[in-house]
VOBAPA-229751 format. One record per residue (C-alpha): residue number from 1; residue in three letters; chain; x, y, z. Coordinates in steps of 0.25 Angstrom, whole numbers, plus 5000, padded with zeros to 4 digits. Example, Ala and Ser with C-alpha at 12.3 -4.5 7.8 and 13.67 -1.06 7.14 Angstrom:
2
+-----+------+------+------+------+------+
! pos ! code ! unit !    X !    Y !    Z !
+-----+------+------+------+------+------+
!   1 !  ala !    A ! 5049 ! 4982 ! 5031 !
!   2 !  ser !    A ! 5055 ! 4996 ! 5029 !
+-----+------+------+------+------+------+
END
This chain:
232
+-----+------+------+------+------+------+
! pos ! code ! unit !    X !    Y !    Z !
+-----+------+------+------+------+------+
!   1 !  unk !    A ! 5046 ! 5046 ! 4982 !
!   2 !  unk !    A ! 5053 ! 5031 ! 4984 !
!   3 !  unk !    A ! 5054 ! 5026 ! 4969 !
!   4 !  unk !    A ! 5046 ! 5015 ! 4967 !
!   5 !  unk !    A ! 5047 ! 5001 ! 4957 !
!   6 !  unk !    A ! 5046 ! 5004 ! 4942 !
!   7 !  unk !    A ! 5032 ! 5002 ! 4938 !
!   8 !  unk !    A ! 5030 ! 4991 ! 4928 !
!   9 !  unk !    A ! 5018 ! 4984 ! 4923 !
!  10 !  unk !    A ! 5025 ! 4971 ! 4917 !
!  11 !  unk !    A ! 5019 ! 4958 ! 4912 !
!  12 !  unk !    A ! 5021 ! 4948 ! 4921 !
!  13 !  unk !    A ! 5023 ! 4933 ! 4917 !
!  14 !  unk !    A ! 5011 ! 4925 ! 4919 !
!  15 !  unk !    A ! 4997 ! 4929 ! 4922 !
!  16 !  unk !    A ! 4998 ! 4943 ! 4931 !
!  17 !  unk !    A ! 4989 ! 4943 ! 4942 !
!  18 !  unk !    A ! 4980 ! 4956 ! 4944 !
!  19 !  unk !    A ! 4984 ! 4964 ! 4957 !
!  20 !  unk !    A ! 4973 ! 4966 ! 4966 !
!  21 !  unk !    A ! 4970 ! 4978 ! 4973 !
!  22 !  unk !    A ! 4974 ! 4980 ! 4987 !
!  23 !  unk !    A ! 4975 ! 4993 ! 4997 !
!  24 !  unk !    A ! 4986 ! 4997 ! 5006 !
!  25 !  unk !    A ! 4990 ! 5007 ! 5016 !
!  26 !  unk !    A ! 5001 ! 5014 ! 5022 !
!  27 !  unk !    A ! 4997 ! 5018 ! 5036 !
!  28 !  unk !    A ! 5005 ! 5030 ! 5040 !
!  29 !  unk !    A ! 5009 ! 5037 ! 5052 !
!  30 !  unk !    A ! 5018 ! 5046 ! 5057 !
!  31 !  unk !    A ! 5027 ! 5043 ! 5068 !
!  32 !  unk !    A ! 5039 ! 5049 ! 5076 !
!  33 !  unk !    A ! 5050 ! 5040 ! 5066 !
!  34 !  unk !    A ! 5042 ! 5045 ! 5053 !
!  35 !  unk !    A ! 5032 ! 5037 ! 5046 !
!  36 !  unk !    A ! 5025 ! 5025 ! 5050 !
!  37 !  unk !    A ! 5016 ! 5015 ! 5042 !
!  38 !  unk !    A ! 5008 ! 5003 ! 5046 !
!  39 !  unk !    A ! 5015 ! 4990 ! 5042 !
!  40 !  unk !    A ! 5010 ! 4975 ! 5041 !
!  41 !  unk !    A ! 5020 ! 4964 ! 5043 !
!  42 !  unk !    A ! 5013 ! 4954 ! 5034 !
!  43 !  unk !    A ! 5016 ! 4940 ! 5039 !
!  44 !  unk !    A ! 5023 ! 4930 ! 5029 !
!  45 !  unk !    A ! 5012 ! 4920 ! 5025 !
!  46 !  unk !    A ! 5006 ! 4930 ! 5017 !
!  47 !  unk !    A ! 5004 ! 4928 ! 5001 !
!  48 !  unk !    A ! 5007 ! 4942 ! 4997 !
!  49 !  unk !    A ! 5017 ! 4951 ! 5003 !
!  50 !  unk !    A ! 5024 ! 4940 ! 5016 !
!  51 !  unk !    A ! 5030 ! 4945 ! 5025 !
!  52 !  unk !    A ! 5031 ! 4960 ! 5021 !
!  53 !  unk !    A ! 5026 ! 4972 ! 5028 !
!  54 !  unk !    A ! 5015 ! 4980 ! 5020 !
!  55 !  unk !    A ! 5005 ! 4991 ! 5024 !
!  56 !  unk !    A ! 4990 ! 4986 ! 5027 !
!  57 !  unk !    A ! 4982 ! 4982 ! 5014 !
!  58 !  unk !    A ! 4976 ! 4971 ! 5006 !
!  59 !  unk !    A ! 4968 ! 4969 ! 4995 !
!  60 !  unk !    A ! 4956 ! 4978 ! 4989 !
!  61 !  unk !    A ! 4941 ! 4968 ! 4993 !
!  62 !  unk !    A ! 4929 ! 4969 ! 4985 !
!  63 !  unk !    A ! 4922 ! 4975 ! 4998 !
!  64 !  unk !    A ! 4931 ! 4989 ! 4998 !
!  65 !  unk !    A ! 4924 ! 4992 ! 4986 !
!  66 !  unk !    A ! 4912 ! 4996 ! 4992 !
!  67 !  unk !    A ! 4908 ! 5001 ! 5005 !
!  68 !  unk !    A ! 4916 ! 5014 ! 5004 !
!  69 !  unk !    A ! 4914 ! 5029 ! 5002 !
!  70 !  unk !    A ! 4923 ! 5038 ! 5002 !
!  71 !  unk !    A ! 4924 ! 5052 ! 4999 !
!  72 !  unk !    A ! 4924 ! 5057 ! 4986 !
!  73 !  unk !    A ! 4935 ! 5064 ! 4987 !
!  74 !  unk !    A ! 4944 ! 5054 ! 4994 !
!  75 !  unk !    A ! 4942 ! 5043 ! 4983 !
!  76 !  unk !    A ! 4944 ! 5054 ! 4970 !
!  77 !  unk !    A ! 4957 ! 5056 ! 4978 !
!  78 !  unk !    A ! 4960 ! 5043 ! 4979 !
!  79 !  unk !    A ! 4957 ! 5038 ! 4965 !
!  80 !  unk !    A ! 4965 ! 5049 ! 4960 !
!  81 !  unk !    A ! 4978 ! 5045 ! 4967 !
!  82 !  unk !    A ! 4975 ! 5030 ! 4961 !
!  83 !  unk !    A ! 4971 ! 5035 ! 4946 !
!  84 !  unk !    A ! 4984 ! 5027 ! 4942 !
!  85 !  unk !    A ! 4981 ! 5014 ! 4950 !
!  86 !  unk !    A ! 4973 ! 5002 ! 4944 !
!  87 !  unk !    A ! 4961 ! 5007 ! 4953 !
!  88 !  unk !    A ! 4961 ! 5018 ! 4945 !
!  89 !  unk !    A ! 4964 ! 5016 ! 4932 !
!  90 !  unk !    A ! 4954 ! 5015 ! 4920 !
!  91 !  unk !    A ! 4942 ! 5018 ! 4932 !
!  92 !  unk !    A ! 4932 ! 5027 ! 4932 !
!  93 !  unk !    A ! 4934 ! 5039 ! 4940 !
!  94 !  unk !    A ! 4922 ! 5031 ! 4948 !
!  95 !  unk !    A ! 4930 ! 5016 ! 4950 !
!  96 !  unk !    A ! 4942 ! 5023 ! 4952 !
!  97 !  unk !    A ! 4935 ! 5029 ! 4964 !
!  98 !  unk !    A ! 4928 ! 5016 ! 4968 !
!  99 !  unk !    A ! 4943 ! 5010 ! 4966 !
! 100 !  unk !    A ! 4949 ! 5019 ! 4974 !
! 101 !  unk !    A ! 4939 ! 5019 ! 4986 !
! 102 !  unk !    A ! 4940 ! 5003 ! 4984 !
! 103 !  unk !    A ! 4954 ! 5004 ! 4987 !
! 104 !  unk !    A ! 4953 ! 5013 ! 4997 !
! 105 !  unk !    A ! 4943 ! 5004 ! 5007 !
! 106 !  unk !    A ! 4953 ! 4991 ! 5006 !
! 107 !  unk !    A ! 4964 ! 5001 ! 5010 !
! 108 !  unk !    A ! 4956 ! 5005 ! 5022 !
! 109 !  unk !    A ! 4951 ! 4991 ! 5025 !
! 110 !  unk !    A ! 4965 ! 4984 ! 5023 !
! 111 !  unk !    A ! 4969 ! 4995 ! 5034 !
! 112 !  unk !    A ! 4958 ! 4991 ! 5042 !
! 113 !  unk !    A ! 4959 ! 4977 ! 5041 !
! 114 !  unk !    A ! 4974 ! 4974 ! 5043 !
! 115 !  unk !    A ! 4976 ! 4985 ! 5054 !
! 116 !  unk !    A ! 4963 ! 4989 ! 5061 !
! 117 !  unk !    A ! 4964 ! 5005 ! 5057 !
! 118 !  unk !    A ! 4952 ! 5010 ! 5051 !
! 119 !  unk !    A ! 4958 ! 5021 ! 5041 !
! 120 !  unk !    A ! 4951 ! 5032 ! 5034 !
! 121 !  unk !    A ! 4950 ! 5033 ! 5019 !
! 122 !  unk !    A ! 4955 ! 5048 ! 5019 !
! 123 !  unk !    A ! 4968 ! 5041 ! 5028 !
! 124 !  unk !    A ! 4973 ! 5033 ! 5015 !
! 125 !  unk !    A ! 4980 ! 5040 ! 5002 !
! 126 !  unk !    A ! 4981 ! 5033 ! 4991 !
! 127 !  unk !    A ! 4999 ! 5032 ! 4990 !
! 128 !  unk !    A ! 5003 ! 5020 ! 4979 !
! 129 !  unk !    A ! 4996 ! 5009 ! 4971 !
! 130 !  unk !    A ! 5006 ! 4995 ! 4968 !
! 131 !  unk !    A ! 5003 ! 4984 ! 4960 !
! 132 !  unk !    A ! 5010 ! 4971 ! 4963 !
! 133 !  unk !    A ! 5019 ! 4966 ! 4952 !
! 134 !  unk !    A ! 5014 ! 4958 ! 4942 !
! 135 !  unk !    A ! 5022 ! 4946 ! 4946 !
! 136 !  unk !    A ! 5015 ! 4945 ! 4959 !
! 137 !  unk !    A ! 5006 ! 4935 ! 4960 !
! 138 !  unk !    A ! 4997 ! 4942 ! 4970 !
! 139 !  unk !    A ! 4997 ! 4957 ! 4964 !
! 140 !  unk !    A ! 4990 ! 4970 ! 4972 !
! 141 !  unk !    A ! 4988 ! 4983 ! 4966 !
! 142 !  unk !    A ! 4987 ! 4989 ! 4979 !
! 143 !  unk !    A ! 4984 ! 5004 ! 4984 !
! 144 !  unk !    A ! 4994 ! 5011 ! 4995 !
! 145 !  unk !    A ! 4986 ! 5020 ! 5003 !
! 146 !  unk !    A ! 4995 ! 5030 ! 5014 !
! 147 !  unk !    A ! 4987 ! 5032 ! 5026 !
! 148 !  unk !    A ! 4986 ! 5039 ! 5038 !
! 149 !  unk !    A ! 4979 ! 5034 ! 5048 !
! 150 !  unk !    A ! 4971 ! 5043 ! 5058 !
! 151 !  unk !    A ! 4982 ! 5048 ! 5072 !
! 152 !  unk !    A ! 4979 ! 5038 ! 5082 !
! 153 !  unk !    A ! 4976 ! 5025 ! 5072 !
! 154 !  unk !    A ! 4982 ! 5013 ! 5073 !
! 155 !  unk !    A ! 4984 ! 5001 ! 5065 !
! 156 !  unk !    A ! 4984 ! 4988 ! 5071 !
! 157 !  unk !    A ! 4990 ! 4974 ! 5067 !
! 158 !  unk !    A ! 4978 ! 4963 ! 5063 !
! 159 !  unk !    A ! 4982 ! 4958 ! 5051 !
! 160 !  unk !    A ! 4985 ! 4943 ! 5050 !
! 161 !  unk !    A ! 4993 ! 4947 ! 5038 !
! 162 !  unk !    A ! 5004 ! 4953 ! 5045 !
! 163 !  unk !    A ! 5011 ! 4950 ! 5056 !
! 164 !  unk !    A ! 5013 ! 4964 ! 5059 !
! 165 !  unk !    A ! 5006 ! 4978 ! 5058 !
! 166 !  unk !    A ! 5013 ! 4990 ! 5064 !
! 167 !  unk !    A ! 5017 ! 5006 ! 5061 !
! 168 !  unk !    A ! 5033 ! 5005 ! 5056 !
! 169 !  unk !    A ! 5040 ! 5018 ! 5051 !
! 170 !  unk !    A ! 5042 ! 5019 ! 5037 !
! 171 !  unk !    A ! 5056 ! 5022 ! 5036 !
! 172 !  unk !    A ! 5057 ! 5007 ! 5048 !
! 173 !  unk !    A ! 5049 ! 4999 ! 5038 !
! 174 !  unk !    A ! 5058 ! 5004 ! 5026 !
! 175 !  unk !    A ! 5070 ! 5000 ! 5034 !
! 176 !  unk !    A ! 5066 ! 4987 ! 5040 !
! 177 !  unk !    A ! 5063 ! 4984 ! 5026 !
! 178 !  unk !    A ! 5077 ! 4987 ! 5022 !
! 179 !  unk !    A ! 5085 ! 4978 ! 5033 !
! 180 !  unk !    A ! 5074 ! 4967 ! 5028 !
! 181 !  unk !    A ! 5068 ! 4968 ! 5041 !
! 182 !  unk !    A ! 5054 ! 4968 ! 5033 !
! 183 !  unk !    A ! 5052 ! 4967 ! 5020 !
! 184 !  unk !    A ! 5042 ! 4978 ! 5010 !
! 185 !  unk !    A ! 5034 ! 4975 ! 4998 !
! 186 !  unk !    A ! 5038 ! 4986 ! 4988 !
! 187 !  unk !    A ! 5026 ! 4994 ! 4988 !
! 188 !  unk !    A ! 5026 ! 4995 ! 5004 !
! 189 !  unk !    A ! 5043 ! 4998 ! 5003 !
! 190 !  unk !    A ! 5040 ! 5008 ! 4991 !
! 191 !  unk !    A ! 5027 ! 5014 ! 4999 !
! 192 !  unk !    A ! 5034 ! 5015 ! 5012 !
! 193 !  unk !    A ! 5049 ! 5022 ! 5005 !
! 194 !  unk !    A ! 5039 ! 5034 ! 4999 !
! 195 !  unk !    A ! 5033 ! 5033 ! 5013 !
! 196 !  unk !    A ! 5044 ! 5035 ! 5019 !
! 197 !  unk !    A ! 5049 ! 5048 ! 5011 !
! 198 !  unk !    A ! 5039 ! 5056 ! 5019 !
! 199 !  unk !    A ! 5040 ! 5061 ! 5034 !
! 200 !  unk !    A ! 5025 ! 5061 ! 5038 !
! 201 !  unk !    A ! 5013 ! 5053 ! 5035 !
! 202 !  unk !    A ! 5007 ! 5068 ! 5031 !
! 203 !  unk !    A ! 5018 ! 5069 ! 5020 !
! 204 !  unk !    A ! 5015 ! 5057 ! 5015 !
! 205 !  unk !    A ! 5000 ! 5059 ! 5015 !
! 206 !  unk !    A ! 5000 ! 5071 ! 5007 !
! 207 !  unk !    A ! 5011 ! 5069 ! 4998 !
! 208 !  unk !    A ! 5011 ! 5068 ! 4983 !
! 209 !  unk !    A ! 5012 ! 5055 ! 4979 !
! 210 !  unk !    A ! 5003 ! 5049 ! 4966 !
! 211 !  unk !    A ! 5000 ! 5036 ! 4966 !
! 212 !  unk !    A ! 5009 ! 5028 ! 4954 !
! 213 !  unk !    A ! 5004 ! 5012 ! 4954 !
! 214 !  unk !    A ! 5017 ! 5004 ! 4953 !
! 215 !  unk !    A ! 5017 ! 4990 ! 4947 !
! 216 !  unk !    A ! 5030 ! 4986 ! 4950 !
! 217 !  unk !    A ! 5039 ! 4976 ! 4939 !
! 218 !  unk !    A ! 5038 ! 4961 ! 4940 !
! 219 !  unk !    A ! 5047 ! 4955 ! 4949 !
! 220 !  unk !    A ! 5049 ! 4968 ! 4957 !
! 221 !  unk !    A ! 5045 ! 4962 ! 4971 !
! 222 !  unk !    A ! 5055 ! 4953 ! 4970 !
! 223 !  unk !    A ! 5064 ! 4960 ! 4966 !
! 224 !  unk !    A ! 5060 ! 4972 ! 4977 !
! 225 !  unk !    A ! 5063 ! 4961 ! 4987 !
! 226 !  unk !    A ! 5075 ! 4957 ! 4981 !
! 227 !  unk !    A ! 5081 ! 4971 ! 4981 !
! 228 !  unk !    A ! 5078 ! 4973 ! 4996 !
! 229 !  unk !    A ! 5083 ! 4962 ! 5001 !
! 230 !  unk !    A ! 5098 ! 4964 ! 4995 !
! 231 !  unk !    A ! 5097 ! 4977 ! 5002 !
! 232 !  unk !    A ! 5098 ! 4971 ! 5015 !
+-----+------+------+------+------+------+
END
C-alpha cells in the first residue's frame, strides 16, 4: 500500500481544538479506463478545504444517532474494523456498536444529501480513519467508507458546496493533481494512491486492509502543499 504520513500526536502551541466527527465516502465504480470515483469540486468560499476536490461527507449530527437498525452482524463488523479509532476506544463493546452505526448513518446521509443516491449500509466498508492536525483550527476525525453503489446508480451534483460533482478515473484525478490542474487534501491523495493499486472495484472491496488512524505531524498540510507544488 501507498506509504502514508508519519503518525504523531504532538502538542500543539496554544489551546488544541477537539476534532469533530465527520463520515466520508469514496463511491467506486468500474469503468473501461479502470477505477472511477465520485468527486466534488468544492467551491473557493468555503472555510475549510477551498477550492479542493474531496469525496462526499460532512460532519456527524446528533439526529444519525438514533433512528437506525442495522444488522447485527454488520455493525460487529464494523466496530471491529474501527477498534483502533476514537469511536472505538475505551467503549463498551455496546457504545462501540452505537459509535459505529452513528457513523455509519451520516455517511449514508452525507451521500444522500450532497449527491441524491440513496446507498445501502451493506454498500459502505469501513477503509481509514484521519484526524486533522492539531494546528488546524477547524479539526475532523473523520471515517473513510469505500462504497460500491448498486449497477445502474448515479450520483448527481446538488451541493452548493461544490461547483462540481462528477465520476473521474483515479489514476485522471492523481494526474490532474500532479500537473496542478486540481489540488488534494492529503487524506483524499493518499486514499485515492492505495485506490489506485487495485484493477477492480471488487479487489479493492475484498482486500485486506486494517484500519490504522493517522494523526498527521503539525504543520504537515503545509508542508504536503508546499511539497506538491515544487513538483510542478
Amino acid at each position: 500500500m501507498t506509504d502514508l504520513p508519519i503518525q504523531d500526536h504532538p502538542a500543539g502551541e496554544g489551546t488544541i481544538s477537539e476534532p469533530r466527527l465527520a463520515a466520508s465516502v469514496i463511491l467506486l465504480r468500474d469503468a473501461p479506463g479502470g477505477i472511477e470515483a465520485f468527486v466534488q469540486h468544492r467551491v473557493s468560499t468555503m472555510d475549510f478545504a477551498a477550492g479542493m476536490v474531496v469525496f462526499p461527507g460532512g460532519r456527524v449530527d446528533a439526529a444519525d444517532e438514533s433512528g437506525w437498525d442495522y444488522p447485527a452482524d454488520l455493525l460487529q463488523r464494523h466496530t471491529a474494523a474501527w477498534r483502533s479509532s476514537s469511536i472505538a476506544t475505551g467503549a463498551t463493546s455496546t457504545q462501540a456498536e452505537t459509535n459505529a452505526g452513528t457513523v455509519l448513518t451520516a455517511a449514508i446521509r452525507e451521500v444522500q444529501e450532497e449527491s441524491g443516491l440513496s446507498i445501502s449500509a451493506a454498500d459502505l466498508r469501513p477503509w481509514a480513519n484521519w484526524i486533522t492536525p492539531t494546528d488546524m483550527p477547524k479539526r475532523f476525525d473523520t471515517y473513510f467508507y469505500v462504497a460500491r453503489p448498486s449497477p445502474g446508480a448515479e450520483p448527481q451534483h446538488q451541493t452548493t458546496e461544490a461547483w462540481q460533482s462528477l465520476w473521474m478515473p483515479v489514476d485522471g484525478i492523481l494526474e490532474a493533481e500532479a500537473a496542478g490542474t486540481l489540488k488534494l487534501m492529503p487524506p483524499t491523495y493518499y486514499l485515492l494512491k492505495e485506490i489506485a493499486e487495485f484493477d477492480s472495484v471488487d479487489a479493492a472491496w475484498s482486500a485486506e486492509h486494517p484500519v490504522v488512524p493517522v494523526l498527521a505531524p503539525v504543520g504537515s498540510l503545509a508542508a504536503f502543499l508546499k511539497e506538491r507544488e515544487s513538483r510542478r
